[in-house]
C-alpha positions in Angstrom: -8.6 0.8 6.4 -6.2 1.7 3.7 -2.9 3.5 3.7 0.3 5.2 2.6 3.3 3.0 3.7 6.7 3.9 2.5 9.8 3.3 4.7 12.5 5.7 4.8 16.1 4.6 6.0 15.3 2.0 8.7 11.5 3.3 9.7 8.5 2.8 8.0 5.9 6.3 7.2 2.1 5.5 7.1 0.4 8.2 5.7 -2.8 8.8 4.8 -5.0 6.4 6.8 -8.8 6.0 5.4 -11.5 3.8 5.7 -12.2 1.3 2.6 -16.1 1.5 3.3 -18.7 2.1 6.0 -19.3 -0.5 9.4 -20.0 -3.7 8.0 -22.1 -5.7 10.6 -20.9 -8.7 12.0 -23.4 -11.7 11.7 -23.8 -14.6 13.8 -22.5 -17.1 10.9 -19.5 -14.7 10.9 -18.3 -11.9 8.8 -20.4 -10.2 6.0 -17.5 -9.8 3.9 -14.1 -11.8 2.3 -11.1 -11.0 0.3 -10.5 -12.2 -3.1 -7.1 -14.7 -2.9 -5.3 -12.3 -4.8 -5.6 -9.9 -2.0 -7.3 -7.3 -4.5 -10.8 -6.9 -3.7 -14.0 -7.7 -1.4 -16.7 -9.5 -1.6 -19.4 -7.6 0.6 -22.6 -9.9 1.1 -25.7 -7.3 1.4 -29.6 -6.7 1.2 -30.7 -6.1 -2.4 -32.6 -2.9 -2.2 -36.1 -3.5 -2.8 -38.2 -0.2 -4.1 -41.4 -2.1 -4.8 -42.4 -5.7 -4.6 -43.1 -7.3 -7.8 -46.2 -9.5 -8.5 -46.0 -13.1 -7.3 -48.3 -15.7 -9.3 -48.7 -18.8 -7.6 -49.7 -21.9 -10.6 -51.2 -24.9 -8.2 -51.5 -28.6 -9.7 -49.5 -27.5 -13.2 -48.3 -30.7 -14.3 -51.8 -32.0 -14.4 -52.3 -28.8 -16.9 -49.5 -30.0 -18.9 -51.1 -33.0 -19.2 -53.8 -31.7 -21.3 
């Protein structure tokens, strides 16, 4: 979440609340996501979205082929 803070005499005003981005599931190595050391940015670990699956070629025994 992200805010508005301000403080005004001896209070503090947090306006303006707002999520950062969507759920981010929790995984059983731990969290999904980190912040930079700076305090900046995230680093969001996700699935590359996969429209079609590309051709695989499998080469069997190629050092022998390099051989020759």
């Amino acid at each position: 979440m992200a805010a508005d803070v301000t403080s005004k005499d001896a209070a503090v005003v947090v306006r303006g609340v707002r999520p950062l981005f969507g759920p981010i599931p929790v995984t059983p190595g731990g969290h999904r996501y980190d912040v930079s050391a700076d305090g900046q940015r995230f680093l969001v670990r996700t699935v590359p979205v996969q429209d079609a699956f590309e051709p695989l070629t499998l080469v069997q025994n190629w050092a022998a082929e390099l051989k020759r």
